[in-house]
FIKEVO-316895 format. One record per atom (N, C-alpha, C, CB): residue number from 0; residue in three letters; atom name; x, z, y. Coordinates in steps of 0.02 Angstrom, whole numbers, plus 50000, padded with zeros to 5 digits. Each point is the difference from the previous one (the first is absolute). Glycine has a CB too. Example, Ala and Ser with C-alpha at 12.3 -4.5 7.8 and 13.67 -1.06 7.14 Angstrom:
BEGIN
+-----+-----+------+-------+-------+-------+
|   n | res | atom |    xx |    zz |    yy |
+-----+-----+------+-------+-------+-------+
|   0 | ALA |    N | 50660 | 50390 | 49716 |
|   0 | ALA |   CA | 49955 | 50000 | 50059 |
|   0 | ALA |    C | 50045 | 50000 | 50060 |
|   0 | ALA |   CB | 49905 | 50062 | 49941 |
|   1 | SER |    N | 50077 | 49902 | 50112 |
|   1 | SER |   CA | 50042 | 50003 | 50059 |
|   1 | SER |    C | 49961 | 50037 | 50055 |
|   1 | SER |   CB | 50059 | 49892 | 49968 |
+-----+-----+------+-------+-------+-------+
//
This chain:
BEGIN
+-----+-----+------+-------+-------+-------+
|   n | res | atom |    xx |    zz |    yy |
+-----+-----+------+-------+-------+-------+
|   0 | UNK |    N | 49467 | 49783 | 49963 |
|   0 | UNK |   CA | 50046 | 50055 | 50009 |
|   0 | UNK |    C | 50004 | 50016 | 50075 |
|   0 | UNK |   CB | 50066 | 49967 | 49897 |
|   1 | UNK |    N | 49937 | 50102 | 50128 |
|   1 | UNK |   CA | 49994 | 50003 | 50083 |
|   1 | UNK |    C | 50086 | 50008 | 49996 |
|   1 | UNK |   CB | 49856 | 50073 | 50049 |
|   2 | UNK |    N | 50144 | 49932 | 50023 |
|   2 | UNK |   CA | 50054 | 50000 | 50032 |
|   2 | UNK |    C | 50031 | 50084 | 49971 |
|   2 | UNK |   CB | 49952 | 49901 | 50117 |
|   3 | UNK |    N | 50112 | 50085 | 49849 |
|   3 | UNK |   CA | 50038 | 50063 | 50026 |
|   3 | UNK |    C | 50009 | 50029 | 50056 |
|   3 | UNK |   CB | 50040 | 49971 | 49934 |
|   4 | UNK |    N | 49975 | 50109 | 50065 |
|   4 | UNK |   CA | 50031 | 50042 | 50050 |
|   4 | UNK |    C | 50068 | 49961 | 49992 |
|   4 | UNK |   CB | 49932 | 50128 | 49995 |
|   5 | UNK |    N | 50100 | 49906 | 50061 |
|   5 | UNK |   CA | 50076 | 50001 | 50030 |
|   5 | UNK |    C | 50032 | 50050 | 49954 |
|   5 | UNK |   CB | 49975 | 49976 | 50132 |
|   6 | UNK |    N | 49998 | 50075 | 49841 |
|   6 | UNK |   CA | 50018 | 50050 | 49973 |
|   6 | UNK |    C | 50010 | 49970 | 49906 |
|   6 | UNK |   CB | 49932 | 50092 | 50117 |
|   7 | UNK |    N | 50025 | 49882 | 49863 |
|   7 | UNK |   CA | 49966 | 49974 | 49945 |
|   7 | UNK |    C | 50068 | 49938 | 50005 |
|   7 | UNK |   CB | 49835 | 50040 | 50006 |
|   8 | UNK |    N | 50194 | 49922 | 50042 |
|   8 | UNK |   CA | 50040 | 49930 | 49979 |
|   8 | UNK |    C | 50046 | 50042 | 49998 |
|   8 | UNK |   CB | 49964 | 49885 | 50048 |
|   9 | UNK |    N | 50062 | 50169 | 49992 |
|   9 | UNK |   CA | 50068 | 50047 | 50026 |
|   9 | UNK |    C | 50019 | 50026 | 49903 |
|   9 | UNK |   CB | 49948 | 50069 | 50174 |
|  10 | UNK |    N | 49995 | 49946 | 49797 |
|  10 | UNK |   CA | 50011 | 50046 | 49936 |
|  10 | UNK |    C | 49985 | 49983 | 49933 |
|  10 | UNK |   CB | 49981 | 50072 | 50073 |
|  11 | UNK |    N | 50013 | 49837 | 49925 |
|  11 | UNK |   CA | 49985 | 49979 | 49932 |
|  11 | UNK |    C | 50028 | 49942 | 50017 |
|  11 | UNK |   CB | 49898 | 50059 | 49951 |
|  12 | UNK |    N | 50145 | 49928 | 49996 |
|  12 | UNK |   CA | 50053 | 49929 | 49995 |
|  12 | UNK |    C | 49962 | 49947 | 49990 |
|  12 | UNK |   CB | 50094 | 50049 | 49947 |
|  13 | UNK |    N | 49851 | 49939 | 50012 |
|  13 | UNK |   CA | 49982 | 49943 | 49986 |
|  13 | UNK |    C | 49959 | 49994 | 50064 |
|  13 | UNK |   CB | 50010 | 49996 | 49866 |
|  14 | UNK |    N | 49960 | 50041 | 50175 |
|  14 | UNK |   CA | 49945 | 49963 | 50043 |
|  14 | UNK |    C | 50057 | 49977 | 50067 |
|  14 | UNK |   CB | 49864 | 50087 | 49961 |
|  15 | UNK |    N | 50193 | 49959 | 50034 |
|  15 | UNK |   CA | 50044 | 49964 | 50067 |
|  15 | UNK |    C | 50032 | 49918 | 49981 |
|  15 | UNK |   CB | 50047 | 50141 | 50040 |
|  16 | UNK |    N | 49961 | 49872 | 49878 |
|  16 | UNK |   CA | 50019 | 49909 | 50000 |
|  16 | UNK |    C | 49916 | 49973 | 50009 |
|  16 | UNK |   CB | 50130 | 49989 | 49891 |
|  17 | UNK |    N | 49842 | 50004 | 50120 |
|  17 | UNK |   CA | 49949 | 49980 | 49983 |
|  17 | UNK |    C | 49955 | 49970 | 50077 |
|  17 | UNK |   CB | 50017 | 50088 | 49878 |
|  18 | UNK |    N | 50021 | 49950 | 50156 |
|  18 | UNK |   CA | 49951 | 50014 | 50073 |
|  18 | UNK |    C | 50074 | 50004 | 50074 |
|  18 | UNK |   CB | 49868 | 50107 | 49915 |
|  19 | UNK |    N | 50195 | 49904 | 50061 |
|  19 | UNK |   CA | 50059 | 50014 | 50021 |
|  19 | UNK |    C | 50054 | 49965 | 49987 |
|  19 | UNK |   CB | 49958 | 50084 | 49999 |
|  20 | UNK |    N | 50021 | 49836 | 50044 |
|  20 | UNK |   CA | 50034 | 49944 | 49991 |
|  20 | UNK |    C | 50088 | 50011 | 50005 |
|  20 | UNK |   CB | 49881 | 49941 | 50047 |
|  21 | UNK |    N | 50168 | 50033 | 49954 |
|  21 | UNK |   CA | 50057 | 49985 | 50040 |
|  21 | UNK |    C | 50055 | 49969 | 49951 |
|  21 | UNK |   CB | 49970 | 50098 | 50086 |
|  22 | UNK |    N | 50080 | 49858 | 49938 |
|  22 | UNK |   CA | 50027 | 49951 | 49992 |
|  22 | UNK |    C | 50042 | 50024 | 49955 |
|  22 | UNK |   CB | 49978 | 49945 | 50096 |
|  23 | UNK |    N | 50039 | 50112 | 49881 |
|  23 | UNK |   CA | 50050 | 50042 | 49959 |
|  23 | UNK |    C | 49931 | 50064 | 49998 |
|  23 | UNK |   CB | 50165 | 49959 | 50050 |
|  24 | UNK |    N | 49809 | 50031 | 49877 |
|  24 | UNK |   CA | 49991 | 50070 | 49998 |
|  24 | UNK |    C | 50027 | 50050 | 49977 |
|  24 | UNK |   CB | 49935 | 49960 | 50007 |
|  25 | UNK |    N | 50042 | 50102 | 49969 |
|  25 | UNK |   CA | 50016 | 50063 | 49984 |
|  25 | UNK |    C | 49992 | 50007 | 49919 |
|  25 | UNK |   CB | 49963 | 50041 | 50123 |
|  26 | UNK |    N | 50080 | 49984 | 49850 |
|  26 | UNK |   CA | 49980 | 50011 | 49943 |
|  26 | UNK |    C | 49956 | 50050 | 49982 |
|  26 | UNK |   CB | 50086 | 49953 | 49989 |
|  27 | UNK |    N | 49909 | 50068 | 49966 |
|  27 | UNK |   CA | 49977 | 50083 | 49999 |
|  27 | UNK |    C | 50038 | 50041 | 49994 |
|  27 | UNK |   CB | 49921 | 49982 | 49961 |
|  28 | UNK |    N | 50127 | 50021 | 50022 |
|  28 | UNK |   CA | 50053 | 50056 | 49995 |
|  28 | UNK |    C | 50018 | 49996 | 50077 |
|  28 | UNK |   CB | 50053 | 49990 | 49864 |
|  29 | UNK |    N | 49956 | 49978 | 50171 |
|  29 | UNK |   CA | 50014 | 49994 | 50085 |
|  29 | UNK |    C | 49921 | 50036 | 50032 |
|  29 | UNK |   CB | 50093 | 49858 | 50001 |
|  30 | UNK |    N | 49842 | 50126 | 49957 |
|  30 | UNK |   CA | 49951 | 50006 | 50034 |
|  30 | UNK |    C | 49990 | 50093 | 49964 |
|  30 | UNK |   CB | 49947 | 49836 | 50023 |
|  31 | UNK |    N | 50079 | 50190 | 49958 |
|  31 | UNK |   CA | 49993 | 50072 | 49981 |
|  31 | UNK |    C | 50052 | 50043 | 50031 |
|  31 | UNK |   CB | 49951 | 49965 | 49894 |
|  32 | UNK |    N | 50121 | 49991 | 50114 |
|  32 | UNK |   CA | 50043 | 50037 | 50047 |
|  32 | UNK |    C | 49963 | 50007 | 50076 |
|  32 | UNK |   CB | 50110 | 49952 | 49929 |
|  33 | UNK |    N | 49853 | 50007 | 50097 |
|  33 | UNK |   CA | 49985 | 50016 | 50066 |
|  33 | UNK |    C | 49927 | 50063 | 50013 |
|  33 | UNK |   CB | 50059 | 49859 | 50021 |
|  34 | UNK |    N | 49949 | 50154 | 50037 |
|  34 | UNK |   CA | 49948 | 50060 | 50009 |
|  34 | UNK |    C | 49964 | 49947 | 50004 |
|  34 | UNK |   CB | 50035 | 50115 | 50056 |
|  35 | UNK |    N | 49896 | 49946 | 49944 |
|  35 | UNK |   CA | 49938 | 49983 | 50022 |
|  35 | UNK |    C | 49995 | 49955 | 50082 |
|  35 | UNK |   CB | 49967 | 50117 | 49917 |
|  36 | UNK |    N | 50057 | 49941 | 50137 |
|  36 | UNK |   CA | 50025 | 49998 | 50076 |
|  36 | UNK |    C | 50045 | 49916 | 49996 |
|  36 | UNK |   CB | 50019 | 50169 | 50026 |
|  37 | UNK |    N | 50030 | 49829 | 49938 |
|  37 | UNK |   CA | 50024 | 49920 | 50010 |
|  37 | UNK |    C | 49973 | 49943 | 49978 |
|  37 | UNK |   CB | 50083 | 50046 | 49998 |
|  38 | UNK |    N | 49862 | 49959 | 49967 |
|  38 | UNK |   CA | 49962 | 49938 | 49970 |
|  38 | UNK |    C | 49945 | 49997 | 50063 |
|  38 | UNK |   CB | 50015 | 50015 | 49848 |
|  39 | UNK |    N | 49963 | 50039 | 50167 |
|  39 | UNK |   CA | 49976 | 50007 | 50054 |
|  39 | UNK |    C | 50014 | 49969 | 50063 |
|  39 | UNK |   CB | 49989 | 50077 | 49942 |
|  40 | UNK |    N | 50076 | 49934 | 50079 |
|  40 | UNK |   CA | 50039 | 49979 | 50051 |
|  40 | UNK |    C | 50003 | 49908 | 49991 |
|  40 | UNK |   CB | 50074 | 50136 | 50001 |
|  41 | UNK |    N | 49934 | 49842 | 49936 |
|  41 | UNK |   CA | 49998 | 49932 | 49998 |
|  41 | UNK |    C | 49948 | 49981 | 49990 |
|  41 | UNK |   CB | 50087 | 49992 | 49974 |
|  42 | UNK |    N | 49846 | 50032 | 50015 |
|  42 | UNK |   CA | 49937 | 49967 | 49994 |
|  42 | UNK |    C | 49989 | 49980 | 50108 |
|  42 | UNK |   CB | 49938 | 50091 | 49840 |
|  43 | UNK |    N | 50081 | 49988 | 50199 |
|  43 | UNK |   CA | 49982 | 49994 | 50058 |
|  43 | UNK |    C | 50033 | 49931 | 50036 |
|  43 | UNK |   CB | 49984 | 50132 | 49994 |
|  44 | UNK |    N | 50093 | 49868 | 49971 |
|  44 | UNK |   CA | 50023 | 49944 | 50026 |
|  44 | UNK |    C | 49967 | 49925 | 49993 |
|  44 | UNK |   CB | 50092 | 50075 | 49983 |
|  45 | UNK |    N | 49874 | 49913 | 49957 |
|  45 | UNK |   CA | 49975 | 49948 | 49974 |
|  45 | UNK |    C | 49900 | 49990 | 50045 |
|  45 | UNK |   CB | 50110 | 50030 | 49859 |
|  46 | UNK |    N | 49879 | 50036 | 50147 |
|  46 | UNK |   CA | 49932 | 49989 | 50029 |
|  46 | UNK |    C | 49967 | 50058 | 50022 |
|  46 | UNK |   CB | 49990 | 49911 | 49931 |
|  47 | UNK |    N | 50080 | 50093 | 50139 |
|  47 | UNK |   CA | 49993 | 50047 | 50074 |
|  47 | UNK |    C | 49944 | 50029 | 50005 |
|  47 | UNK |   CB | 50061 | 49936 | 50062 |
|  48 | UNK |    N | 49902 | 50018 | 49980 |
|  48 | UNK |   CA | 49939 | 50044 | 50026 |
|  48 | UNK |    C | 49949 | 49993 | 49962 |
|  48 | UNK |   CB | 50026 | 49992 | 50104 |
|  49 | UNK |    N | 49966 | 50018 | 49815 |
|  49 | UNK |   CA | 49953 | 49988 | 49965 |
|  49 | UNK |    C | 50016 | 50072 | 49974 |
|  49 | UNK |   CB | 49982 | 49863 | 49984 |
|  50 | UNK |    N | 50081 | 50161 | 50004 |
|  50 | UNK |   CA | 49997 | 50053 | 49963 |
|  50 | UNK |    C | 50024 | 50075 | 50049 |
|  50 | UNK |   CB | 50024 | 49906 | 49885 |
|  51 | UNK |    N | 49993 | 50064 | 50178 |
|  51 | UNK |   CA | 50007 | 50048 | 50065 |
|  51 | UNK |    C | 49924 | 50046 | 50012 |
|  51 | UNK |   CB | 50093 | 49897 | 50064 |
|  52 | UNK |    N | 49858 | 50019 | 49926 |
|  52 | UNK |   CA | 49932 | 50042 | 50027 |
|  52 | UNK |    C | 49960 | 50022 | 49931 |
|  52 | UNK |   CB | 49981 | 49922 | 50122 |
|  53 | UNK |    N | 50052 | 50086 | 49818 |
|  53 | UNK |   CA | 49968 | 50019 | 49931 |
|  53 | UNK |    C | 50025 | 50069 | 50003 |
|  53 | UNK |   CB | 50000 | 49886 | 49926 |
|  54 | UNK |    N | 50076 | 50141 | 50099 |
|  54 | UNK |   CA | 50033 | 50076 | 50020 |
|  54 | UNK |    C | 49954 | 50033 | 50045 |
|  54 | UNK |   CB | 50122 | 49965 | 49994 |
|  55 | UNK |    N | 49864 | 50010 | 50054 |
|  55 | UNK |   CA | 49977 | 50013 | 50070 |
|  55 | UNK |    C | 49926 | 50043 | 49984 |
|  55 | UNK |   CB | 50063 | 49875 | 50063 |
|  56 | UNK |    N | 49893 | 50071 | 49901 |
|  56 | UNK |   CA | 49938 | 50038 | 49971 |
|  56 | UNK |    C | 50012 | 50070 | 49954 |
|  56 | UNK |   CB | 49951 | 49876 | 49998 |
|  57 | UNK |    N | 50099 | 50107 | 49938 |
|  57 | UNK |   CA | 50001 | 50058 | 49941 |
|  57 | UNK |    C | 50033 | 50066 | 50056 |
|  57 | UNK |   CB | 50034 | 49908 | 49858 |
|  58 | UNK |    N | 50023 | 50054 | 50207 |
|  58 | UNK |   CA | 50010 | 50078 | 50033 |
|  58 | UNK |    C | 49942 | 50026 | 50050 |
|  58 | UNK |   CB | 50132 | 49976 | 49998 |
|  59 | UNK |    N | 49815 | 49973 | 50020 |
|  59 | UNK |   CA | 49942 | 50040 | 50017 |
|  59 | UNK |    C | 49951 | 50055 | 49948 |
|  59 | UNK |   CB | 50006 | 49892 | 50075 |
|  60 | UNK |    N | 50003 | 50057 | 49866 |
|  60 | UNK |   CA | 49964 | 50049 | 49950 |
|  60 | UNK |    C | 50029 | 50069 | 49978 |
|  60 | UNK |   CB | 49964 | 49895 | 49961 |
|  61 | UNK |    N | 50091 | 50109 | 50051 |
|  61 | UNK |   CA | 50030 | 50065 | 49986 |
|  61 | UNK |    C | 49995 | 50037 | 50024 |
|  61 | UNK |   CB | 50049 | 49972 | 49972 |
|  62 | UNK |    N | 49936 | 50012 | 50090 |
|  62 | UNK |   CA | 50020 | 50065 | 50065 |
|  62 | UNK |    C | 49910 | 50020 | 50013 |
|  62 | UNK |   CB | 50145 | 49936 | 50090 |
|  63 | UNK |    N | 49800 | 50053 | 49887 |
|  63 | UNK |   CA | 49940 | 50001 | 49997 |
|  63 | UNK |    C | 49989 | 50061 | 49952 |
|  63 | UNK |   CB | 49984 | 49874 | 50029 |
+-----+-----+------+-------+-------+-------+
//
């Protein structure tokens, strides 16, 4: 199995339990109330500059 996107753990419940450790997780009804942008926000918190420089590229690709 390859590695998920950031986008891909942000928007399917089973691959964030799966890949989206933490000591209290989320249910799914908690994991459908949150946006896209805040799962987001806690993946960056969990692994900064892995998913800083994964933005960094897709906003080079855009502007091309």
């Amino acid at each position: 199995m390859s590695k998920p996107t950031y986008r891909e753990l942000a928007t399917d419940f089973d691959l964030w339990c799966s890949f989206v450790c933490f000591e209290n997780p989320v249910s799914e009804r908690e994991f459908g109330q949150m946006s896209v942008d805040e799962k987001l926000d806690i993946l960056r918190g969990c692994f900064g500059s892995e998913i800083r420089a994964r933005r960094s590229r897709l906003s080079e690709e855009r502007n091309r």
